[in-house]
Structures are given as structure tokens and as C-alpha cells.
C-alpha positions in Angstrom: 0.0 0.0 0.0 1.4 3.3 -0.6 0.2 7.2 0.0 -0.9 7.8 -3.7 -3.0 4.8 -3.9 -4.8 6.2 -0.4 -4.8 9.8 -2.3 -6.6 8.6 -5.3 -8.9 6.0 -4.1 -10.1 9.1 -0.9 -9.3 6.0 1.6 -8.2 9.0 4.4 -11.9 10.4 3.5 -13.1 7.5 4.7 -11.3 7.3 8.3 -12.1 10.6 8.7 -15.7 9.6 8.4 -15.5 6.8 10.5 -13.1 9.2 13.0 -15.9 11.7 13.3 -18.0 9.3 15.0 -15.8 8.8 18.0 -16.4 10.3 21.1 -12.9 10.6 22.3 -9.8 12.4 20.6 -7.3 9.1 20.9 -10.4 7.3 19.6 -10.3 9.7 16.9 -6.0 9.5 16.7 -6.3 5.7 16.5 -9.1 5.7 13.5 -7.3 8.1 11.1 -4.2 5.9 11.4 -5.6 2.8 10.6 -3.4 1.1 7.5 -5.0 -2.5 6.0 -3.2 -5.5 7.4 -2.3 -8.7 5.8 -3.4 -10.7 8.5 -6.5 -12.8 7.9 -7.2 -14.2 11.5 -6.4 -9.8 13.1 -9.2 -8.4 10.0 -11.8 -11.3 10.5 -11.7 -10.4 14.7 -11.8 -6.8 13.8 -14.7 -7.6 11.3 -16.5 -9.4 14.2 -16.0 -6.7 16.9 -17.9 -4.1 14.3 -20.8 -6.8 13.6 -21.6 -7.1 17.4 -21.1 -3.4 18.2 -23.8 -3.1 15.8 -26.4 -5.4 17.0 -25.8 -4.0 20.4 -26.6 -0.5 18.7 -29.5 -1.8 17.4 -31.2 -2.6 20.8 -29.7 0.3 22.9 -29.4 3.4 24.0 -25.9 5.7 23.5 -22.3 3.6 25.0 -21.1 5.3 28.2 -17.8 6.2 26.7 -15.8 9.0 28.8 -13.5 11.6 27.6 -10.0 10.1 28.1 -7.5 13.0 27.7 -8.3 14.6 31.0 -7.1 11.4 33.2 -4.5 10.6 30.8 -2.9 13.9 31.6 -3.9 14.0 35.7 -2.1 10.2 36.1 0.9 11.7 34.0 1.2 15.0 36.1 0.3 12.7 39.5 3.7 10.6 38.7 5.8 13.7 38.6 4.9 14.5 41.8 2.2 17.1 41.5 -1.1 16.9 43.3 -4.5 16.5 41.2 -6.6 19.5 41.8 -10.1 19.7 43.1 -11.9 20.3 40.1 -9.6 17.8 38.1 -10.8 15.1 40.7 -14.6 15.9 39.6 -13.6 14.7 36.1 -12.0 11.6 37.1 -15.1 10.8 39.5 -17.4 11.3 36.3 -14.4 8.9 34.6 -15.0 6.3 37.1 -18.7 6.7 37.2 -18.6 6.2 33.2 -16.2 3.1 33.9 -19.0 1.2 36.4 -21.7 2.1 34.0 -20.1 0.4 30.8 -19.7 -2.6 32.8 -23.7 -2.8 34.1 -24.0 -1.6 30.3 -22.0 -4.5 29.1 -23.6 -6.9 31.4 -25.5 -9.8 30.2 -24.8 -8.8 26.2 -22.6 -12.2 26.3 -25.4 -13.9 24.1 -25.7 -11.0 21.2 -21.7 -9.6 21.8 -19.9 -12.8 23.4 -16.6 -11.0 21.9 -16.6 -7.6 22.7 -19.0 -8.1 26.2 -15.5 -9.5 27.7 -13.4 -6.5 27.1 -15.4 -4.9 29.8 -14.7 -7.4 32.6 -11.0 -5.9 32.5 -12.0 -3.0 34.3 -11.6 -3.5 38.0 -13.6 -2.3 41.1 -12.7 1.3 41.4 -15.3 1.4 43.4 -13.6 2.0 46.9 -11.4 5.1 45.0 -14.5 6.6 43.6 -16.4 6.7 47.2 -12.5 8.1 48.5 -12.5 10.7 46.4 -16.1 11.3 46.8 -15.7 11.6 50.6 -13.0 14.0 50.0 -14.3 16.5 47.2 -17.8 17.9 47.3 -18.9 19.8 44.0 -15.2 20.4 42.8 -13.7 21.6 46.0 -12.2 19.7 49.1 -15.1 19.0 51.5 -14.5 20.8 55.3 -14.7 17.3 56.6 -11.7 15.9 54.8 -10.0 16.1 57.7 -10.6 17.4 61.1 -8.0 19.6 61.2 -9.3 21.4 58.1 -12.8 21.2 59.9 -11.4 23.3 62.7 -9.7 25.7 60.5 -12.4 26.9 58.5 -14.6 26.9 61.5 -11.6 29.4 62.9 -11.4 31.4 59.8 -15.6 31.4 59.3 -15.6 33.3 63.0 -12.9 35.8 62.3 -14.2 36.5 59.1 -18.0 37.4 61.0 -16.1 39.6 63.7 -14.3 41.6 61.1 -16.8 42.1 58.4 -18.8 43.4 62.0 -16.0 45.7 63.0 -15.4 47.2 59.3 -19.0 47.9 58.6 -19.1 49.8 62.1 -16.7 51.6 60.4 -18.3 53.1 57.4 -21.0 54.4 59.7 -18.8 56.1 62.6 -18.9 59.8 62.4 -15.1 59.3 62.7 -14.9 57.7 59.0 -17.9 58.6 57.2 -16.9 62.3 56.2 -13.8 61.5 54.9 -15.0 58.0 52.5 -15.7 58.3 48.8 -18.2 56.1 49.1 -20.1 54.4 52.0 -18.8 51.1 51.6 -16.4 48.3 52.1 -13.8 47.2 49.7 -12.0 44.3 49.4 -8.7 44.3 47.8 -6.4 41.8 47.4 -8.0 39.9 50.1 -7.8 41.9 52.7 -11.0 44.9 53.4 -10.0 49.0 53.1 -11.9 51.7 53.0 -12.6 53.8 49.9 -11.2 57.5 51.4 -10.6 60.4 49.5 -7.3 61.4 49.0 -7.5 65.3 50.5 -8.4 62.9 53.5 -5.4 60.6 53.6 -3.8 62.1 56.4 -6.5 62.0 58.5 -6.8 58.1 58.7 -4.2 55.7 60.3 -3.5 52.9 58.3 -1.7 51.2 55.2 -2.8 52.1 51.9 -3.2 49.0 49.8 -4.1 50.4 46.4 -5.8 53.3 44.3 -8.6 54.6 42.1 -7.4 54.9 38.3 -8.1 58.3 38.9 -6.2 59.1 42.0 -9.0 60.5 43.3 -9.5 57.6 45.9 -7.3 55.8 48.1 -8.4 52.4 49.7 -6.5 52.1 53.2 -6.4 49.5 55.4 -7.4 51.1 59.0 -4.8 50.2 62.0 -8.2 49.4 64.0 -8.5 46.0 61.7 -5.1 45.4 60.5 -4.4 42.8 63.7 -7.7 40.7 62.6 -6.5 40.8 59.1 -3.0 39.5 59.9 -4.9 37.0 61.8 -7.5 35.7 58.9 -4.6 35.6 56.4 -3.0 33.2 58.5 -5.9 31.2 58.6 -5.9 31.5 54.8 -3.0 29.8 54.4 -3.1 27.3 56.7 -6.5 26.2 55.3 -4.4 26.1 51.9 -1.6 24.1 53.7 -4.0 21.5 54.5 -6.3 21.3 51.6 -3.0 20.7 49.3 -1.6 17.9 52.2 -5.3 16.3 51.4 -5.0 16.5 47.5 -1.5 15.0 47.8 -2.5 12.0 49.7 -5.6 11.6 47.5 -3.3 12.1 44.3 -1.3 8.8 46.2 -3.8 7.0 46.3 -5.2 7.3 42.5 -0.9 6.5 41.5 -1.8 3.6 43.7 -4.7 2.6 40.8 -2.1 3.5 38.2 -2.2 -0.2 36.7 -6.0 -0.2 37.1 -7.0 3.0 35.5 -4.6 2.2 32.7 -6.4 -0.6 31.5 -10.0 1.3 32.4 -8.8 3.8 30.1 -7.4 1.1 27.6 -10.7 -0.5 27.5 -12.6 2.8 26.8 -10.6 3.9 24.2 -10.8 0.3 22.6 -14.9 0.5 23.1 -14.9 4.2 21.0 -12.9 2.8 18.3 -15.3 -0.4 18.0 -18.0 2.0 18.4 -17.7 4.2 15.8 -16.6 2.2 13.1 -20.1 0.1 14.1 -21.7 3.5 13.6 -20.2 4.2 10.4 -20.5 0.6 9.1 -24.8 1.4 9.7 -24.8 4.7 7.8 -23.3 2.9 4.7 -25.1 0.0 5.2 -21.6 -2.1 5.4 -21.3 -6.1 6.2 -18.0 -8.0 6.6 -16.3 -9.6 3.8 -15.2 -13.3 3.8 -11.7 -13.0 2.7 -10.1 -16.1 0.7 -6.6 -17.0 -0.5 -7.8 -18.1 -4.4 -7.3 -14.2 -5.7 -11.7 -14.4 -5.9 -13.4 -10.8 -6.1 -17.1 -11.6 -5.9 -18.5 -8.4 -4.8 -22.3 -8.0 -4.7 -24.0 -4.8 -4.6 -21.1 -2.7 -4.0 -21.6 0.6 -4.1 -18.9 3.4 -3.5 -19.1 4.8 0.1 -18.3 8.4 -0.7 -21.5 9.0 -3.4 -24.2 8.3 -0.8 -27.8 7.2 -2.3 -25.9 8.4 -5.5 -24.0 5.0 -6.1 -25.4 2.6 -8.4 -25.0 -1.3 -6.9 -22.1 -2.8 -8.6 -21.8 -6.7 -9.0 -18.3 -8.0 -10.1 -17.2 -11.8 -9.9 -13.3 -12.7 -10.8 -12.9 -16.2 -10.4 -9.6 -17.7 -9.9 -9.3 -18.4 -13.7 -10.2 -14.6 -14.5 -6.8 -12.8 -13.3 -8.2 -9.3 -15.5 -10.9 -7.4 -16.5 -10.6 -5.1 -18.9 -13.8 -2.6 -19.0 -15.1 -0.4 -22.2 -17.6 2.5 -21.9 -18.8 6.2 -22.4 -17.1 8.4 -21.0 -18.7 9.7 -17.7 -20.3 5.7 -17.3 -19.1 5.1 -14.3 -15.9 3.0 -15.6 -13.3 5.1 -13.4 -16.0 4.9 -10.0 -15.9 1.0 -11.0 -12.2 1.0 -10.2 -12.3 3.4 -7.3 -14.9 1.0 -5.5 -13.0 -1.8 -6.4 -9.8 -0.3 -5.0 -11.5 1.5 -1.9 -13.3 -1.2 -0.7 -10.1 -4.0 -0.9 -8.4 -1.0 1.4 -11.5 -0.4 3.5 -11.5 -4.5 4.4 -8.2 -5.0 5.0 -8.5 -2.1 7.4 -11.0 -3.7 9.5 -13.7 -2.1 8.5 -17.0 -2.8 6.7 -17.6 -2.3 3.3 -21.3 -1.1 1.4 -21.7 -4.6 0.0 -24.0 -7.4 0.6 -23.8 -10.3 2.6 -21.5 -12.8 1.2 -19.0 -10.7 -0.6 -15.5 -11.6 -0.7 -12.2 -10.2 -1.4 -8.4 -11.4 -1.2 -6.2 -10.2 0.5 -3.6 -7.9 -1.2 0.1 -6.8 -0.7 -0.2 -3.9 -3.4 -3.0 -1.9 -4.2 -1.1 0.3 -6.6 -3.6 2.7 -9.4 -3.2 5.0 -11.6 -5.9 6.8 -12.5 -6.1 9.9 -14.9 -6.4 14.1 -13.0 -8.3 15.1 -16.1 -5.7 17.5 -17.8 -6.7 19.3 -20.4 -5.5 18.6 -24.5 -2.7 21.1 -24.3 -1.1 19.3 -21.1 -1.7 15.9 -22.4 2.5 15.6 -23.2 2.7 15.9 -19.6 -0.2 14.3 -18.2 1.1 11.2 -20.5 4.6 11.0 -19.4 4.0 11.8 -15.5 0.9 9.0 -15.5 3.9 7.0 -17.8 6.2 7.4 -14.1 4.0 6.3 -12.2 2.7 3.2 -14.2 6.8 2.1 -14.5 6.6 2.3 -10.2 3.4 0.3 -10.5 5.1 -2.5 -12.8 8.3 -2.5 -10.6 6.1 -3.0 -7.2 3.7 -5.8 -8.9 3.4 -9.3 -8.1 0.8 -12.1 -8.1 -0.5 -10.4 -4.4 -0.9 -7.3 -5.9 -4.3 -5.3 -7.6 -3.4 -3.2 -10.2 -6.4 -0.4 -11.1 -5.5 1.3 -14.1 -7.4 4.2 -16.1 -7.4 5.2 -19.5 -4.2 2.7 -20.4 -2.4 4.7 -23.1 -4.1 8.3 -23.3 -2.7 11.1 -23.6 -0.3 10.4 -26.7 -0.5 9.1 -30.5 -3.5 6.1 -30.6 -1.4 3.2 -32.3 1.6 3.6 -30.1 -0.9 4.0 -26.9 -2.5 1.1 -27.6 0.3 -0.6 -28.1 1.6 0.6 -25.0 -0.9 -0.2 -22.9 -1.0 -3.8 -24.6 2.5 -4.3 -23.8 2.1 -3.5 -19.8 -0.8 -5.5 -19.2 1.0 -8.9 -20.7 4.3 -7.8 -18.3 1.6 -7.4 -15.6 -0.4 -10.7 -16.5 3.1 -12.0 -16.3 4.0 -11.0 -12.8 0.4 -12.6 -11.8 -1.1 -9.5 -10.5 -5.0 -8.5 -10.3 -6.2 -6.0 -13.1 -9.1 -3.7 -13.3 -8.6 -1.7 -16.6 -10.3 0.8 -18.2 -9.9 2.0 -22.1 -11.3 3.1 -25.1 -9.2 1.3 -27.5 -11.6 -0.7 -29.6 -8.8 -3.4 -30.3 -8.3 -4.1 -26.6 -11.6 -5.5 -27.1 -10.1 -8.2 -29.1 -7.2 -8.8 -27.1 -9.2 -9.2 -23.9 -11.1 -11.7 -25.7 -8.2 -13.8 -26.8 -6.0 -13.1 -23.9 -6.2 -16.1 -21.5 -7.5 -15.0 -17.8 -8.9 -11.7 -19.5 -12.5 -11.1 -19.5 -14.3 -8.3 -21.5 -16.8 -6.0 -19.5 -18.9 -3.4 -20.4 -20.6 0.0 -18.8 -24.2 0.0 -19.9 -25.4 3.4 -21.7 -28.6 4.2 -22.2 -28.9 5.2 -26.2 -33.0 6.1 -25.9 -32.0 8.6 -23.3 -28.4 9.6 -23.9 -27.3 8.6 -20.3 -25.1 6.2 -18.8 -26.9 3.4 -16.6 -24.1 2.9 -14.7 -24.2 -0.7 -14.5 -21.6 -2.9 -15.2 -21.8 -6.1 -17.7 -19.5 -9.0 -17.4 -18.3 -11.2 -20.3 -19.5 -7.8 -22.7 -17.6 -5.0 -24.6 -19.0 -2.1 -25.3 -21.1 -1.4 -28.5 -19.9 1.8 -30.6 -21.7 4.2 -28.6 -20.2 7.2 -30.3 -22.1 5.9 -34.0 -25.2 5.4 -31.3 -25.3 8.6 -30.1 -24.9 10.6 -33.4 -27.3 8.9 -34.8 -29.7 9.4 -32.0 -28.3 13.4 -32.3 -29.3 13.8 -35.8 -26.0 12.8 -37.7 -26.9 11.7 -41.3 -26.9 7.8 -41.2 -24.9 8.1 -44.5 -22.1 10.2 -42.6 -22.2 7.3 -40.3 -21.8 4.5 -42.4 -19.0 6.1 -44.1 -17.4 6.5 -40.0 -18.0 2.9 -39.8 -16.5 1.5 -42.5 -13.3 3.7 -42.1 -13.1 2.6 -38.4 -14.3 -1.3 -38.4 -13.0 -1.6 -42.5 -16.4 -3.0 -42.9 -19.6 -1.7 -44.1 -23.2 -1.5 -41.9 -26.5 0.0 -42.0 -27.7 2.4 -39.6 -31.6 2.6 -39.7 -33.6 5.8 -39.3 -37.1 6.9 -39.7 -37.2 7.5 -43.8 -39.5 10.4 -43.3 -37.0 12.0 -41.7 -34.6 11.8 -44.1 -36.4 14.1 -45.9 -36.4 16.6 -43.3 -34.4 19.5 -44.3 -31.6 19.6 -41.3 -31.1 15.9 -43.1 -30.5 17.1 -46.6 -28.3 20.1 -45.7 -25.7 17.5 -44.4 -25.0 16.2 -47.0 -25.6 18.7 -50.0 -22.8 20.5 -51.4 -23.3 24.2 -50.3 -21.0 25.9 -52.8 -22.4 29.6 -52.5 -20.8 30.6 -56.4 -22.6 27.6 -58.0 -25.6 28.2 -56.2 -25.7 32.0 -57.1 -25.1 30.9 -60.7 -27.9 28.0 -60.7 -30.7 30.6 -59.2 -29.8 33.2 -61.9 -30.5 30.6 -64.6 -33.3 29.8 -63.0 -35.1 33.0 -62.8 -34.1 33.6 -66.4 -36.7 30.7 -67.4 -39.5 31.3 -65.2 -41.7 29.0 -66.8 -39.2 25.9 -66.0 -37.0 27.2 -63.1 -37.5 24.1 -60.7 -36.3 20.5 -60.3 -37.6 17.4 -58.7 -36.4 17.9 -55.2 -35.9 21.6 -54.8 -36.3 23.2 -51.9 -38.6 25.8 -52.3 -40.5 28.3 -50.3 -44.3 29.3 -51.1 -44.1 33.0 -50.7 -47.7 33.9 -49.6 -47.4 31.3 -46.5 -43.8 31.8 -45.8 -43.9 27.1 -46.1 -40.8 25.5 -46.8 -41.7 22.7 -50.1 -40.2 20.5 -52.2 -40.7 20.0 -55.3 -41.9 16.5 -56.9 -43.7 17.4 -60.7 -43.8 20.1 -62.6 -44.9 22.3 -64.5 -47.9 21.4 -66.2 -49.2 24.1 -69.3 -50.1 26.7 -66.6 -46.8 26.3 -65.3 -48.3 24.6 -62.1 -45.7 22.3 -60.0 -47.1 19.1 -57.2 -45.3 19.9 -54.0 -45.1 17.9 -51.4 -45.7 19.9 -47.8 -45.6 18.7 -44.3 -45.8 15.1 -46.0 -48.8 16.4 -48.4 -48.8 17.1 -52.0 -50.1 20.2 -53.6 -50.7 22.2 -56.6 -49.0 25.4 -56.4 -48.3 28.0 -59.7 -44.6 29.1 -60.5 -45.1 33.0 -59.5 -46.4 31.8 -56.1 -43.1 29.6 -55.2 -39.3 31.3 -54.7 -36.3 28.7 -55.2 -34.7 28.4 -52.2 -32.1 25.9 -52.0 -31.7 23.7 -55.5 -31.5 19.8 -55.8 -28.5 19.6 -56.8 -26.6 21.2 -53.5 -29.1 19.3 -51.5 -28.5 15.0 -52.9 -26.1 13.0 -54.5 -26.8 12.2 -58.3 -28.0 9.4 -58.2 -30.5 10.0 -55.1 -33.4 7.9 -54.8 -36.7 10.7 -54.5 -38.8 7.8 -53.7 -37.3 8.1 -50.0 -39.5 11.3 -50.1 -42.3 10.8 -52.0 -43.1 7.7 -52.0 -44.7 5.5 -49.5 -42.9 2.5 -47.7 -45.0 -0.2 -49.3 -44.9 1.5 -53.3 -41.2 1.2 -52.3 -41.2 -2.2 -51.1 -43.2 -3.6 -54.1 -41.1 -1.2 -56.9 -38.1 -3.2 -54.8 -39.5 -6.4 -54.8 -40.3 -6.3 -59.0 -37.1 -5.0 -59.9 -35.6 -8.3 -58.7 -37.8 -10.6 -60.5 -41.3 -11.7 -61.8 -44.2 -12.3 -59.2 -47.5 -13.6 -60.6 -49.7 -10.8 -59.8 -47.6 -7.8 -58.3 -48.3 -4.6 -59.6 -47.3 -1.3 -59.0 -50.1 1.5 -59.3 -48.1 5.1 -59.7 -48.5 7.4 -56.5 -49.3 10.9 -57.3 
């Protein structure tokens, strides 16, 4: 496996999918490095874990999985020697909490999830360090019952506290004080309580100032009257401090004494989000597992390409072990490159544990290589280099190649002269038959058609395209090659079938029909493909023509009948009263000479010898005229049509 195969077959698209699905950032780590394995027994176990995640989804509610990160990181700080917080120990209670409740959660799926219902079990009691910690820490702080020291403490400090928030506010209201304060009030600053006094007033009040206004204007001073109780509720302060932090540290000692434990809790969670959200994924695309087999089989059924959502057509493709290739002809645009990616993405998607949007029953082998190469869609004027960089990379591919390996390979030979392409890409997929490899192939080379035919452990298939409606059908057909869609399509565009046959015939070196409706082909967009607009001769013609006015038009001239502004062509004419039979929207008419305008002659419009019947005639005058000019039948006759 290598980066550009992952690049162009959007397998990183696919973990990230997958990845957004976990719940925990490892979980999410883990996914987007996942690389396929080789290892039958380590993907058929990781295949197993997804099926019974799912049908433990499908009967309940959301997994208990916990954010990991938080007690990764307190354990690691914990062994250097720091103490856990208080507020850090509330996330590793909820941690714990989680732990117990994925083990009642897991309890008594053995039947539906015998696999994965075990992992659980590894996570021991914390039960006795989750009602330690609870004892200790009470809504993210360190309970006053921790210890009875720090019982007695903040007891000490909750008294002092009263008496000098007492004494202070006596304070603001003594005549002493009141004149000289900004405001009526107590502030607190730094911890410690002052009095908002105005600075003309400074000298007037004994005490330390502890800060200012922004202004100036005030000055907040501790008075002398409290600065004794102050001393003596800071030193309360820290002692309370002193204590809480001796707390936290034995309470830190004993979660490094869980150290083993909570490892593997965390383990085990982590494992749980991984299985979890590939089990999600594998439901939104509808994924099974695959059967993998060691006889090089890909028997895919209703595959459809993860990435285009209800979008995908099913794909059904069966190589056998005698079918080493498969060389596929289409439209452009009908689907032949998503065939490959699917192909591709789903071989890398199964070897990387991980279901795939197939049915049940699929199987795929398992692969050392998946190497591709597969066309950016350059423009004409870059083809030179589009040919010789895709030319790099197909040499890489042949050097890396062997009989383990899938080869995907689009458009073999584009992008330079069409003889020497194909017998490029001829060339590279005998040297790759050779080495043994797998080969999905795409092309438009209609003598690869042949060689796939009579190329042993090739097979032929074909992209369906829907000719009635000018769309691909996306489907793919086995043991088929594709029918020359281009002559198809033309024909179904308007092309004259005479242009066509002549395309045929210089392509195939044989000749064909191509049917039409006759009555179009006497439509005029039909007629002015293939008549010979030479504008001189035509200039020439109409001058001669209205020089005789009496006899100026032709069997099959395209005329115009001026009071109506109707387009005509001409079939008789002219009679004595230089009258001509036209033949309108299908109908014949009588028209008179002055009334009709030549517009474009028969002679730029058909070939010498063209057959008017086509126009005028009906289908079964035709059929019998045909039928009598190749011999004698007792009582066939031919009445003229007028």
C-alpha cells in the first residue's frame, strides 16, 4: 500500500468519516491511522468486533464512553509528583462513574456480543477510590470534613471572618470615618478589606494604603483598628491552603496507587470508542463484513462506492480464480473510473477492518499492493505531460507488482498518439499478467476489445449506456464489450446515417447500416448534411433559374411558397399553366410558379443518383417497386402514386 494509492482512491476520506464518529480524541487518533493489514485471522476479529457493536446498537441506547484526555494527563502529572486539583478530581469521579456504568452496560450482552461483552470485565472495582474521592471533594472543591483539622480551620477562619466584616462595617458608619470615604462602603482588595477614602483625606486616617482609584482620586487604606484581625484571617488563609493541598496530595497517592488499574479502564474505553464508531459508520453505509479467501476471488455483490451516498449505483463484479483481469469499455462519464475506485476502496477499506457497502456474502483477497493509476483530467494542451507523469508512475506500478498485488488502471495509453498508446498499454498489461497480478482496466481502445477476448485469464466488460435517453446506466456487464456508442449517439443526435456508415467503415474496415425513420430523411436539417453548399454555383444556378421562369425548378428543390412563408419540395412540374405538385408537411399540392421562390436547388441538397422515392413515395410502393425489380411475381403490380 502506498500514499498515492490512499490519495486517489479518498481511503483518508473514509477514516475521517469513521473518526468523526468517536467520542474521544485518541479514539479519533487511532481511526485516522488505521493502515489495511495482511493478517487474515487480526481483520476477520476486527470484522466481528464491528458486527456485534452493531447489533448491540441496534437494541440500545448511547455507550457510556468518557473523555479520556483529562485522566490521561492528571495520572501523568500525578507521577511527577504534582497533586490532582479539586476540580480535576470531579472529572475523574465522572471517569469512574462512566467506567461502572459500561460494565452494568455491558452486562449480560454475552449472548448478542460474546466478543466484545468481555473486554469490559478488565476493568476492576474502582469502586472503593470513587467513594475516597467522593468523601474528599464535594462539588469540585475539598469537603470541610476531609479532615478534622481542616474542619477546625475553617470553623476558625468562618468566626474571624464574621467579627471583622462586624468591625469594618461599624466603620463606614462612625462619624469618625464617614466624612472622609468616597463612598459608604467596604472594599475588598487583594484579600484583605480597606476603605474607599478620598485622598485630601489621607492624612486624616491611620493605616496602610493597599491600592488606588485609576483616577487618583481615591485611596483604599487599610485602617490600624483592623489590621491585627486581618493578619490573623490571612494566617488562617493559608493554613487552610496548607492543608487542603496535604489532602490532594494523599488523595493524588492514592489514584498513582490505581495506576495499573485505571490504565487498563482507560485502555478498555478507548478500545470500546474505536469499535464504536466504526459500528456507527459501518450502519450509515449500510456495510457487512467480507469473507476473505486465499484463491485471488473478487465476488463483490452490490457494491456501491461509500463516498456517493444514495448516489452509487450497486455494482456486481465476480473474478474467479481463472479470471486474473478485467478489462472494462464504456462512455465516458459511465461510471468506468468509479468502478475501479470501488473496487480499490473497498479491498483497502476491508483490510483495514472495517466494513464495506456490499451485501452479505461478498468476498475479497487479501492484497500486498494496491497500486492505481488513474487519470487528473488535464486538459489537451497538457496531455505531453499528463502522459509522461501518469507514464512514471505506471513504471513504479510495474516495478512493485506481483501475483499479491491489484493493479487499477485508467485510460491505459491516453494522452499520446493512438497506435503507439495502444500498443503501449498492450504491452504493460501482458508484463503485468506476467508477474500474476490482479487487473481492473479501463480503455477506449476498440482493439483491446479483441485482445481481452483472446488473452487467457482476461474477461471483456462493459458500462451500460442508455442510447433512448443519452445517459449512462451505470451498470456494469460482465463477459460484454462495449457497442460503438459514439455511431449510437450521433445517430440518435441527428448525424446523417450516410455520414455514419462512411465512419463505420473507415473505423471497423467494414460496411453497416444504420436505420432511421425514412420520413426524416427528408427533413431539411437531413438534406443540408449532405448537400454541397458551394455559395458561387448556387448564385449561378438561381440566376439561370429565374431567367426561365416558366421551368426554373427541379424534382427535389427546396422551395419556399411566398404567400405562406412554407418550406416545399418540389416532386412534378410544370404542367401548361406552369403549375408544379409539392409535397408539404408530408402532403402534395398544386402550387403556380409565380407563387413559389427557389430556395435551395437539388442539386446542393443529394447525391446524383438519389433515390426521390425516400420522399415521395410510401414505404409499401417502395417495397413492391423493390421487390419487382428483382424478378417476376405472378400478380404484383405497382399503381403510380401521385
Amino acid at each position: 500500500m502506498n500514499t498515492k494509492s490512499y490519495q486517489s482512491l479518498e481511503f483518508k476520506e473514509i477514516l475521517e468519516e469513521t473518526a468523526g464518529y468517536a467520542l474521544t480524541n485518541e479514539g479519533r487518533e487511532e481511526i485516522l491511522a488505521i493502515v489495511p493489514s495482511r493478517s487474515k485471522r487480526l481483520i476477520s476479529h476486527l470484522h466481528l468486533e464491528i458486527e456485534e457493536a452493531k447489533v448491540i446498537l441496534a437494541g440500545s441506547g448511547n455507550v457510556p464512553i468518557h473523555s479520556l484526555s483529562d485522566v490521561t494527563y492528571m495520572i501523568e502529572q500525578a507521577k511527577k509528583g504534582m497533586f490532582i486539583r479539586a476540580d480535576q478530581f470531579a472529572r475523574l469521579v465522572s471517569f469512574l462513574n462512566h467506567c461502572t456504568k459500561l460494565k452494568r452496560f455491558m452486562n449480560g450482552k454475552e449472548m448478542i456480543a460474546p466478543t466484545i461483552s468481555l473486554y469490559a470485565w478488565s476493568i476492576a472495582d474502582l469502586t472503593l477510590l470513587e467513594e475516597e474521592i467522593h468523601r474528599i471533594i464535594r462539588h469540585g472543591q475539598v469537603d470541610d470534613y476531609a479532615s478534622s483539622h481542616l474542619a477546625k480551620i475553617r470553623k476558625q477562619k468562618t468566626a474571624k471572618y464574621t467579627k471583622l466584616k462586624e468591625k469594618i462595617d461599624q466603620m463606614t458608619k462612625s462619624a469618625k470615618y464617614k466624612p472622609l470615604m468616597q463612598e459608604k462602603m467596604v472594599v475588598e482588595k487583594g484579600g484583605r478589606y480597606t476603605l474607599p477614602i478620598k485622598r485630601e483625606s489621607r492624612n486624616k486616617v491611620k493605616g496602610t494604603v493597599i491600592d488606588e482609584s485609576s483616577s487618583g482620586a481615591t485611596i483604599f487604606i487599610e485602617p490600624d483598628e483592623i489590621t491585627v484581625q486581618q493578619e490573623e484571617l490571612q494566617m488562617l488563609k493559608l493554613s487552610e491552603e496548607q492543608e487542603v493541598e496535604q489532602i490532594l496530595y494523599v488523595l493524588t497517592n492514592e489514584v498513582v496507587a490505581y495506576e495499573q488499574e485505571l490504565s487498563v479502564a482507560i485502555d478498555t474505553m478507548h478500545k470500546y470508542d474505536v469499535i464504536f464508531a466504526k459500528a456507527k459508520y459501518s450502519k450509515q453505509v449500510n456495510g457487512n463484513s467480507v469473507v476473505l479467501n486465499d484463491e485471488s476471488v473478487i465476488d463483490l455483490k452490490a457494491a456501491r462506492h461509500p463516498l456517493l451516498g444514495e448516489q452509487a449505483i450497486p455494482l456486481t463484479i465476480t473474478l474467479d480464480g481463472e479470471i486474473q483481469s478485467l478489462l472494462i469499455t464504456g462512455p465516458n462519464t459511465g461510471g468506468k473510473t468509479v468502478t475501479l475506485k470501488t473496487v480499490g476502496l473497498l479491498s483497502l477499506m476491508a483490510q483495514s477492518g472495517l466494513h464495506i457497502p456490499a451485501a452479505k456474502g461478498s468476498s475479497l483477497p487479501l492484497f500486498q499492493h494496491i497500486l492505481v493509476d488513474i487519470g487528473d483530467g488535464q486538459n489537451i494542451q497538457e496531455n505531453l505531460s499528463t502522459f509522461s507523469s501518469r507514464l512514471v508512475n505506471i513504471i513504479e506500478v510495474i516495478k512493485q507488482a506481483n501475483d499479491h498485488t491489484l493493479v487499477l488502471l485508467d485510460e491505459l495509453g491516453s494522452g499520446t498518439d493512438p497506435g503507439e498508446g495502444m500498443g503501449l498499454a498492450t504491452a504493460i498489461l501482458d508484463q503485468l499478467a506476467d508477474k500474476g497480478s490482479t487487473i481492473l482496466a479501463t480503455t477506449h481502445y476498440s482493439e483491446m476489445k479483441e485482445y481481452a477476448n483472446t488473452k487467457q485469464g482476461f474477461l471483456n466488460a462493459a458500462m451500460e449506456f442508455d442510447v433512448g435517453t443519452l445517459k449512462p446506466t451505470y451498470k456494469l456487464t460482465l463477459g460484454a464489450s462495449g457497442k460503438s456508442q459514439a455511431f449510437d449517439i450521433a445517430l440518435k443526435l441527428g448525424l446523417h446515417p450516410q455520414i455514419i456508415e462512411k465512419a463505420y467503415a473507415i473505423t471497423y474496415k467494414k460496411a453497416t447500416h444504420f436505420h432511421v425513420d425514412e420520413a426524416k430523411l427528408g427533413k431539411m436539417e437531413y438534406m443540408q448534411q449532405i448537400a454541397v453548399n458551394r455559395y458561387g454555383q448556387r448564385q449561378a444556378k438561381s440566376q439561370e433559374k429565374n431567367d426561365d421562369k416558366a421551368s426554373q425548378f427541379q424534382m427535389g428543390d427546396n422551395v419556399t411558397v411566398q404567400a405562406t412563408g412554407e418550406t416545399a419540395i418540389v416532386y412534378k412540374g410544370p404542367d401548361k399553366k406552369g403549375n408544379y405538385i409539392v409535397q408539404i408537411k408530408g402532403e402534395k399540392q398544386t402550387i403556380n410558379h409565380k407563387r413559389l421562390k427557389l430556395h435551395i436547388p437539388a442539386s446542393e441538397l443529394y447525391p446524383d443518383d438519389y433515390d426521390f422515392d425516400i420522399i415521395f413515395k410510401s414505404k409499401e410502393y417502395r417495397k413492391i417497386k423493390h421487390q419487382m425489380g428483382r424478378k417476376h411475381i405472378e400478380g404484383l403490380s405497382l399503381d403510380e402514386e401521385e
